[in-house]
C-alpha positions as semicolon CSV with decimal commas, in nm:
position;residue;x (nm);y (nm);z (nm)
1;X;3,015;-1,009;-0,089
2;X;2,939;-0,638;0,000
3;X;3,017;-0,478;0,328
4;X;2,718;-0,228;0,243
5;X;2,347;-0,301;0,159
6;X;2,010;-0,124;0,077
7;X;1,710;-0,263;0,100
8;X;1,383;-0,084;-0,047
9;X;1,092;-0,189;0,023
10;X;0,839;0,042;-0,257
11;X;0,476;0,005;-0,124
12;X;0,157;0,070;-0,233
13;X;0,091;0,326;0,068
14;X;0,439;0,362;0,252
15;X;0,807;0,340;0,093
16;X;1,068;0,207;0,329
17;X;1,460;0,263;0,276
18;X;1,689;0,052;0,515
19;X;2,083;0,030;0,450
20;X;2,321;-0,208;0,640
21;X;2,700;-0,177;0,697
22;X;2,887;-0,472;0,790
23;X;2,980;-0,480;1,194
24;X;2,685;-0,201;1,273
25;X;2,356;-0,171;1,324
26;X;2,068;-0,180;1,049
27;X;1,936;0,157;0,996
28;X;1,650;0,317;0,823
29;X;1,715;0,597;0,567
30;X;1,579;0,964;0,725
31;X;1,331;1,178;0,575
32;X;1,321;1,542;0,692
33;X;0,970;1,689;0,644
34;X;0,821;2,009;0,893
35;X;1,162;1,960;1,116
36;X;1,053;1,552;1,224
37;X;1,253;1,291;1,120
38;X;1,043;1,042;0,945
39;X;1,165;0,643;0,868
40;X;0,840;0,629;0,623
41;X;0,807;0,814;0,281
42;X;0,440;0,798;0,193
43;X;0,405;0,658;-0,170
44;X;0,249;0,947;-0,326
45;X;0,333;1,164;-0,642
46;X;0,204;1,553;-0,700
47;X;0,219;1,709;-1,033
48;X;0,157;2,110;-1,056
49;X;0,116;2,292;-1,343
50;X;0,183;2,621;-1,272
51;X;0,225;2,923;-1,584
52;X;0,572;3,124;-1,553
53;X;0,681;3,398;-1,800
54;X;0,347;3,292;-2,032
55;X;0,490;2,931;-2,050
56;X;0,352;2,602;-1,889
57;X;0,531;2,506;-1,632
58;X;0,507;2,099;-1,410
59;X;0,678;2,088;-1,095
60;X;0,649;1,693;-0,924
61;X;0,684;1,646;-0,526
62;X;0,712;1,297;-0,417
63;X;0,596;1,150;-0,011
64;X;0,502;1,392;0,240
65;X;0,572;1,667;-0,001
66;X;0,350;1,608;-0,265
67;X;0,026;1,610;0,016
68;X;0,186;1,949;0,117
69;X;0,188;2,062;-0,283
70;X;-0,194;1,922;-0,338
71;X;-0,322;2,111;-0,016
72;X;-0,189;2,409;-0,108
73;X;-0,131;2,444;-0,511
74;X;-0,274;2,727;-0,692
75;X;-0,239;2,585;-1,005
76;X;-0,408;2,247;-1,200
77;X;-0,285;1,948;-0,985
78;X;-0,291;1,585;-1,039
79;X;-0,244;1,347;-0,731
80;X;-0,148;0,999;-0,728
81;X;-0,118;0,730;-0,469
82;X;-0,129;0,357;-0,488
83;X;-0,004;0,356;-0,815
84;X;0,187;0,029;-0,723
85;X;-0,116;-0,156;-0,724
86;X;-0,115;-0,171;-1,115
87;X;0,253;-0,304;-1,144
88;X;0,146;-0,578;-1,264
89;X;-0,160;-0,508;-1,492
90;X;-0,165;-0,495;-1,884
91;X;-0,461;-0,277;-1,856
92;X;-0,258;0,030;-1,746
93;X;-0,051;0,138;-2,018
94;X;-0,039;0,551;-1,953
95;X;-0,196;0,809;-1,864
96;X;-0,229;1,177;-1,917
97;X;-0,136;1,444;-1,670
98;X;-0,176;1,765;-1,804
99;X;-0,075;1,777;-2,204
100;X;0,185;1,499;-2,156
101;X;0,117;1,084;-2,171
102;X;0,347;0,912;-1,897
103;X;0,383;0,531;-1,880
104;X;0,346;0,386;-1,504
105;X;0,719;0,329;-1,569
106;X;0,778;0,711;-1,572
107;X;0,535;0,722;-1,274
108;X;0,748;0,533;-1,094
109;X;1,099;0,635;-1,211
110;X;0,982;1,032;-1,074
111;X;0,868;0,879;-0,755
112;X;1,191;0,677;-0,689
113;X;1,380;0,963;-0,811
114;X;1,196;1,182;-0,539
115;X;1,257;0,982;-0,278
116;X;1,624;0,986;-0,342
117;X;1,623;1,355;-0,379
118;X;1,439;1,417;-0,083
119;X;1,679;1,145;0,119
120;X;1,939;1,358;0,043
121;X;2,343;1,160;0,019
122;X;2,301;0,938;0,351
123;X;2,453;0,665;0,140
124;X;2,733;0,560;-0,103
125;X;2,605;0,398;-0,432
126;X;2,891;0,294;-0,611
127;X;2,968;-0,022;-0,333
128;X;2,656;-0,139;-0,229
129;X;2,412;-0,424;-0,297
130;X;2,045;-0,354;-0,403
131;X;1,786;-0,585;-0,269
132;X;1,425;-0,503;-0,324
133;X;1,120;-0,636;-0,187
134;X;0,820;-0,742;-0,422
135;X;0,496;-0,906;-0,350
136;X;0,452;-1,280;-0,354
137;X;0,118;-1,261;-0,530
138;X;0,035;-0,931;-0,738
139;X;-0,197;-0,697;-0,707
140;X;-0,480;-0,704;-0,972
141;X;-0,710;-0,967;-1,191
142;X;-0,465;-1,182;-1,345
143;X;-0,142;-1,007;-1,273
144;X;0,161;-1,018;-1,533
145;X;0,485;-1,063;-1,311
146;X;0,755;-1,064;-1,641
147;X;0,602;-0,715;-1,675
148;X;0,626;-0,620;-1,313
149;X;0,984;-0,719;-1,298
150;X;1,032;-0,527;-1,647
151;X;0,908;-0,186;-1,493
152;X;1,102;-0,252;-1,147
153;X;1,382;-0,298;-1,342
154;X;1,317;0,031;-1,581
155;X;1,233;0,259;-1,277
156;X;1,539;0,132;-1,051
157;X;1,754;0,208;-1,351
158;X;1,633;0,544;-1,312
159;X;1,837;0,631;-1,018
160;X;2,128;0,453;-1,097
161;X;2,047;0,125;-0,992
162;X;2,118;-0,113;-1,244
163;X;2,196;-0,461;-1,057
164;X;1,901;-0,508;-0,861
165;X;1,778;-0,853;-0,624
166;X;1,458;-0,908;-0,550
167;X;1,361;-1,077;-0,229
168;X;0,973;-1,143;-0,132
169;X;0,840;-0,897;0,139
170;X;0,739;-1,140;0,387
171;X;1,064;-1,316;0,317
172;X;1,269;-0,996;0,387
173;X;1,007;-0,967;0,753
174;X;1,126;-1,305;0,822
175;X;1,520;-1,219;0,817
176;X;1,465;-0,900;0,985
177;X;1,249;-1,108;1,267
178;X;1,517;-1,389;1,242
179;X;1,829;-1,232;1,266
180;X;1,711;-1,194;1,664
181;X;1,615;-1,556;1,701
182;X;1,940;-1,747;1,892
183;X;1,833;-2,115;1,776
184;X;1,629;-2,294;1,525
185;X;1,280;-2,230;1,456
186;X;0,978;-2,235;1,201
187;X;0,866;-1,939;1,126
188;X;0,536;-1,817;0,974
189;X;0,583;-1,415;0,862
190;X;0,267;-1,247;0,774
191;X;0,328;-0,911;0,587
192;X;-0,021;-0,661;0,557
193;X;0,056;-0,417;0,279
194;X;-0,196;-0,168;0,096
195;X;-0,245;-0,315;-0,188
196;X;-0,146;-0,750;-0,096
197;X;-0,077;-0,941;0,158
198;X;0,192;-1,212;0,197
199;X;0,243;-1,499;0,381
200;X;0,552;-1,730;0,385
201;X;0,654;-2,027;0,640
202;X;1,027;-2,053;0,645
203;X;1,299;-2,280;0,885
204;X;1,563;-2,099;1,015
205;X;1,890;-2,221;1,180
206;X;2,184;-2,044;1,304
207;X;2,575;-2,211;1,303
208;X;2,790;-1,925;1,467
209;X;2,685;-1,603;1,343
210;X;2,564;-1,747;1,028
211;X;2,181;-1,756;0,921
212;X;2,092;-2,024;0,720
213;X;1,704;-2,098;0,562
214;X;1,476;-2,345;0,416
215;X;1,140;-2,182;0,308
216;X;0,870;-2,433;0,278
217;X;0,572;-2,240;0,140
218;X;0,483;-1,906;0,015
219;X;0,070;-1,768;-0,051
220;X;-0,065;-1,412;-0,085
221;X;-0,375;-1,262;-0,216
222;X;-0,503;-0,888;-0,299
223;X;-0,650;-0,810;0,028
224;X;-0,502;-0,578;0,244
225;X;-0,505;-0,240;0,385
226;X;-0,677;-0,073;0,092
227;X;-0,924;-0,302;0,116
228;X;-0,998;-0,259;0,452
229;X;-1,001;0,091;0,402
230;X;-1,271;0,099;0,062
231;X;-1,516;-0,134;0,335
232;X;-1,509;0,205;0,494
233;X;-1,578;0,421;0,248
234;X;-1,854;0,196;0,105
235;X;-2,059;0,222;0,425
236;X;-1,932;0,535;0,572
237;X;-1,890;0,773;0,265
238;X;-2,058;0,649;-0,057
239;X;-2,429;0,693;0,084
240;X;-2,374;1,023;0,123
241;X;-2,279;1,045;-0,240
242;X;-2,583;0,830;-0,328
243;X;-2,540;0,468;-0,324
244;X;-2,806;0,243;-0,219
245;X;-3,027;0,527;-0,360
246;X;-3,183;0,513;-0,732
247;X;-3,266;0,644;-1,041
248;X;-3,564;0,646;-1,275
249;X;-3,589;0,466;-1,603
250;X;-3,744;0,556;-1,913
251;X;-4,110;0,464;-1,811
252;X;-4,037;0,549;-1,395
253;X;-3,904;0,289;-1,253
254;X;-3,672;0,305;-1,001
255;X;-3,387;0,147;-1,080
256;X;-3,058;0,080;-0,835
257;X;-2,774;0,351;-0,882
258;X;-2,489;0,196;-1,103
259;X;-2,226;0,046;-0,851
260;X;-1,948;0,075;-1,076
261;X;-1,862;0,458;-0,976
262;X;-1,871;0,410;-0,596
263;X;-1,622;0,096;-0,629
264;X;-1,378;0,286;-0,814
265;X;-1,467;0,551;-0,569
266;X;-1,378;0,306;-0,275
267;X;-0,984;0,204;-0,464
268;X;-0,748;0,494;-0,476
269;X;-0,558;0,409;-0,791
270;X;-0,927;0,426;-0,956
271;X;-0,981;0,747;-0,856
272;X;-0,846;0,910;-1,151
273;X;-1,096;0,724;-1,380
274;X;-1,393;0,914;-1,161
275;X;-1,245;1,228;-1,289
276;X;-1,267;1,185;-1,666
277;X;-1,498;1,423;-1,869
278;X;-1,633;1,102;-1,974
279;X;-1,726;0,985;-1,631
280;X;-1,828;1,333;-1,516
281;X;-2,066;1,317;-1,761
282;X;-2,187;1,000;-1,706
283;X;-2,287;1,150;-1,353
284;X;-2,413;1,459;-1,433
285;X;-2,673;1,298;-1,648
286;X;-2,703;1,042;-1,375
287;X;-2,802;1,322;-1,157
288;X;-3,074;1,459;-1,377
289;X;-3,294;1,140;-1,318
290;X;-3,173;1,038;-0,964
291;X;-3,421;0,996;-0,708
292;X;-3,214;1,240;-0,477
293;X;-3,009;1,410;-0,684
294;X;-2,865;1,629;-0,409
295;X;-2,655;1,337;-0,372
296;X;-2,534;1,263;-0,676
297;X;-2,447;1,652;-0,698
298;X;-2,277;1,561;-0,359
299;X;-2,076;1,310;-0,513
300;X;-1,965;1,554;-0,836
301;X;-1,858;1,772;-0,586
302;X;-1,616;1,581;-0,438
303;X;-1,465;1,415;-0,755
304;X;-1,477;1,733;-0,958
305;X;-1,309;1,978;-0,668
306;X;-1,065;1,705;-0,521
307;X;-1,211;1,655;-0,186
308;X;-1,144;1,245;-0,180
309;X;-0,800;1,347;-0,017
310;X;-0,928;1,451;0,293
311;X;-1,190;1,185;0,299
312;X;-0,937;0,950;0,297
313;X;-0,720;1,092;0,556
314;X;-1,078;1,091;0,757
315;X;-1,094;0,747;0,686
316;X;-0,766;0,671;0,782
317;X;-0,772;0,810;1,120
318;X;-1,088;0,605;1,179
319;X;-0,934;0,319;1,129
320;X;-0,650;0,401;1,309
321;X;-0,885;0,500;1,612
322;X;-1,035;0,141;1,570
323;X;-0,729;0,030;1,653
324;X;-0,754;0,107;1,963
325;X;-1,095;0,195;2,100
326;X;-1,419;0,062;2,076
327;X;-1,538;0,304;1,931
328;X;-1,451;0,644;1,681
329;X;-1,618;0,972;1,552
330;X;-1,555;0,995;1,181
331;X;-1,564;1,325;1,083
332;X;-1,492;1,544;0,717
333;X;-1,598;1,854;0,556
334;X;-1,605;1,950;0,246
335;X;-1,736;2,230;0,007
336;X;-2,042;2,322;0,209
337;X;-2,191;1,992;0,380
338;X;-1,992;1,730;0,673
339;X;-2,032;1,423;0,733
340;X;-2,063;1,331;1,088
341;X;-2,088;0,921;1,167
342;X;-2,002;0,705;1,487
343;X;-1,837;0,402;1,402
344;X;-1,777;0,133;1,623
345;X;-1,529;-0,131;1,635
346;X;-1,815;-0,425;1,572
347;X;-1,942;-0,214;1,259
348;X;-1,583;-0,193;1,094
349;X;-1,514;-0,616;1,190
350;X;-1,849;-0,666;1,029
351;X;-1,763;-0,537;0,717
352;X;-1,451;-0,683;0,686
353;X;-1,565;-1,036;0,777
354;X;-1,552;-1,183;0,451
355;X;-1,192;-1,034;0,371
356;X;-1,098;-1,181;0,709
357;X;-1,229;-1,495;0,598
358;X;-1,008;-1,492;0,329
359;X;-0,726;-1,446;0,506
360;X;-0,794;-1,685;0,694
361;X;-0,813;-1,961;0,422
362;X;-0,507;-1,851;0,269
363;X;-0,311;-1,943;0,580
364;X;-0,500;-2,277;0,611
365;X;-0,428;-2,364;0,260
366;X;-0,064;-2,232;0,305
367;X;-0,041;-2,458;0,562
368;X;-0,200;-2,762;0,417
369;X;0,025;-2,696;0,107
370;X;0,341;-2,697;0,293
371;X;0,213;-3,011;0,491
372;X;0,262;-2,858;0,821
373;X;0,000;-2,825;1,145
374;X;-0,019;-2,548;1,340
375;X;0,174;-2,710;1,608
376;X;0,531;-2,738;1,371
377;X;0,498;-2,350;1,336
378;X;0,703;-2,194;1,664
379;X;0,649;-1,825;1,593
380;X;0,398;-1,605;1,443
381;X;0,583;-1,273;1,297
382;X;0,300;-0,998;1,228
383;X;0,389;-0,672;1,036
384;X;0,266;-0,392;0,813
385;X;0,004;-0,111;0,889
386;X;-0,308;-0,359;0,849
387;X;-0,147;-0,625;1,114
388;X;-0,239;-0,367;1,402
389;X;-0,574;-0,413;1,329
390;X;-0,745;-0,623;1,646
391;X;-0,945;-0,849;1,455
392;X;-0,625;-0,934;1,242
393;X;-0,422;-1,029;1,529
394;X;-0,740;-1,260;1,659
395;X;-0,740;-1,439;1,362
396;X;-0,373;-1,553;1,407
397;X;-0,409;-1,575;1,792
398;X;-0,700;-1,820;1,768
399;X;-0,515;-2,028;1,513
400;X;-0,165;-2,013;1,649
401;X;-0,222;-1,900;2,025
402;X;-0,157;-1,573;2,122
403;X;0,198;-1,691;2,246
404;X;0,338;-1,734;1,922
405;X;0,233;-1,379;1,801
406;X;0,564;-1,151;1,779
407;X;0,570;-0,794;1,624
408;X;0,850;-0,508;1,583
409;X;0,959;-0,253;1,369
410;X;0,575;-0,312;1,153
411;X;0,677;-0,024;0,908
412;X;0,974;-0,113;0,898
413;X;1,101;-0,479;0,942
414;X;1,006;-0,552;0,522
415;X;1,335;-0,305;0,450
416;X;1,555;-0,361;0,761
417;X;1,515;-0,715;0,659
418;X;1,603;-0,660;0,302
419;X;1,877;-0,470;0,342
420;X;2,062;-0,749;0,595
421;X;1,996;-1,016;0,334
422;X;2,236;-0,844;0,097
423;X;2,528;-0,850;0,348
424;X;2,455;-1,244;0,327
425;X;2,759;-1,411;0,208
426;X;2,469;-1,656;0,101
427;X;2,206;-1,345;-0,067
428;X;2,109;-1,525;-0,387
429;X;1,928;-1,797;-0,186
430;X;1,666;-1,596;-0,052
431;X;1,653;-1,403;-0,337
432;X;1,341;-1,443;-0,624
């Protein structure tokens, strides 16, 4: 048993690192970035190719540093973010950035080897106990976990790690939530990532200082905060890039622009298929029989010259705004044209009804699975970015009463929670 834990909790949009020391307090691992302390390391990766002394040159920046490195390179960048979402897919094998193929298990190794780099020696590594958090259900059309686990493994090897546990997200919520709780109770976690979200009911009961569990049920799906967010880019963004606009056939018809560019538009780890010479052609001749073709030039624009970043940091604060008022301004320029749209809270619930809905089934049939009511569960634990969202927490208020609803720590409780669980003389029951 190990007097010192860390738990990592690698998301598709944030990365949280939490280590625990036996007889103190759990505690989040500090990232320094523009003189603020930060508990959150954004999941993204920048490579720069730069040209010193006549010779090619990549330099990679990981979390708040690679944004920095994209807004301000001067040389070829490539920019990557929710790259976790294909953990799990036998579709993505590699990819090329710049002259060089890397496998999504070098994508990840330089991205966990950032973040330890840019964490700097908070912690000792030879003494403590890995626990990661993974998904319950993966990201992706028919999702390959023995190959998830096999590039986890491969990329946590990378910085040394070699011994790794891996604990379910919502599971690793729960203990975080549940290391408060001073008697028995049934517990229902509900963890809102970027690219899944996770559900698990679990039984706790505490004898002296010691936490002891019985899960009875687990469900996820691959709806979540990215989702949310490509609802608002569908109806916000893409018909000002031309969808819902046409095209002429062959003998003048008008025909309904292809949809396939403005959903991989809408999913940030599709992005970099939009940016192809292949697909930039496809457009460009797409845009030579478009009905408006200003907006097809529109959407070139953006893919071509990079501009998606700061529509999605638009879109982001609009969401964000959501969360709180009735109603936002979303607002982005780029190149030589803005766009300028009110959104109100109704429009964005609207859009994400069915996604809702789905949600919503997946805790009845959670439920129903586990052979539970709503009455046996005694607390609701909410966390993750996406759980702020109103209309979330009324969908779990409605079922559950708004009572029940707890929250803390929604960044961060995945990690903290993790990270406890290996000082468990007991670990390798919660673990996967």
């Amino acid at each position: 048993m190990s007097d010192f834990s860390i738990g990592i909790d690698f998301g598709t949009t944030n990365t949280v690192i939490a280590l625990a020391e036996r007889g103190k307090p759990v505690r989040s691992v500090k990232f320094k970035h523009s003189d603020i302390l930060h508990d959150v390391y954004r999941s993204l990766l920048c490579y720069e190719k730069t040209i010193q002394n006549q010779r090619p040159l990549v330099d990679v920046t990981g979390g708040p540093w690679a944004l920095d490195q994209y807004l301000t390179a001067r040389g070829e960048v490539r920019f990557l973010q929710s790259f976790k979402s294909h953990i799990a897919s036998n579709l993505f094998k590699e990819t090329q950035i710049f002259s060089k193929r890397y496998t999504l298990e070098d994508i990840m190794s330089d991205f966990f080897q950032k973040f330890m780099q840019d964490s700097g020696e908070q912690f000792p590594l030879d003494s403590a106990k890995v626990i990661a958090g993974r998904p319950i259900v993966y990201a992706g059309y028919s999702p390959d976990e023995d190959l998830a686990r096999d590039r986890y493994d491969t990329a946590y090897k990378s910085i040394g790690f070699t011994d790794v546990s891996y604990v379910y997200e919502p599971v690793g919520a729960a203990y975080y939530y549940a290391s408060k709780i001073e008697r028995e109770a049934t517990i229902l976690v509900a963890d809102f990532g970027g690219g899944t979200s996770d559900f698990s009911i679990i039984r706790f009961e505490r004898v002296g200082d010691q936490l002891s569990s019985t899960p009875l049920g687990y469900a996820g799906l691959g709806i979540a905060g990215d989702t949310f967010d490509s609802r608002l880019i569908d109806h916000i963004v893409s018909p000002f890039l031309g969808k819902g606009s046409g095209y002429y056939s062959l003998d003048r018809q008008v025909l309904d622009m292809p949809g396939n560019f403005y959903n991989r538009f809408s999913k940030w780890h599709e992005l970099g298929i939009l940016k192809s010479p292949t697909t930039l052609r496809e457009l460009r001749e797409l845009k030579s029989v478009a009905v408006n073709p200003e907006l097809i030039e529109t959407f070139i624009d953006v893919v071509d010259n990079d501009w998606s970043m700061d529509i999605y940091d638009a879109i982001s604060r609009a969401k964000m705004d959501l969360t709180k008022r009735d109603e936002t301004s979303f607002s982005v320029q780029f190149s030589n044209k803005s766009i300028e749209k009110k959104v109100t809270r109704a429009d964005f619930e609207n859009w994400i009804a069915k996604d809702l809905s789905a949600i919503e089934k997946k805790v009845e049939g959670l439920l129903a699975d586990s052979n539970m009511a709503v009455t046996d569960i005694d607390k609701v634990f909410l966390t993750g970015g996406t759980s702020y969202v109103p209309a979330v927490q009324q969908l779990f208020a409605k079922h559950f009463g708004k009572d029940k609803l707890a929250s803390g720590k929604q960044l961060e409780s995945v990690a903290y929670g993790l990270a406890l669980v290996g000082l468990d003389q007991n670990a390798e029951t919660w673990t996967v």
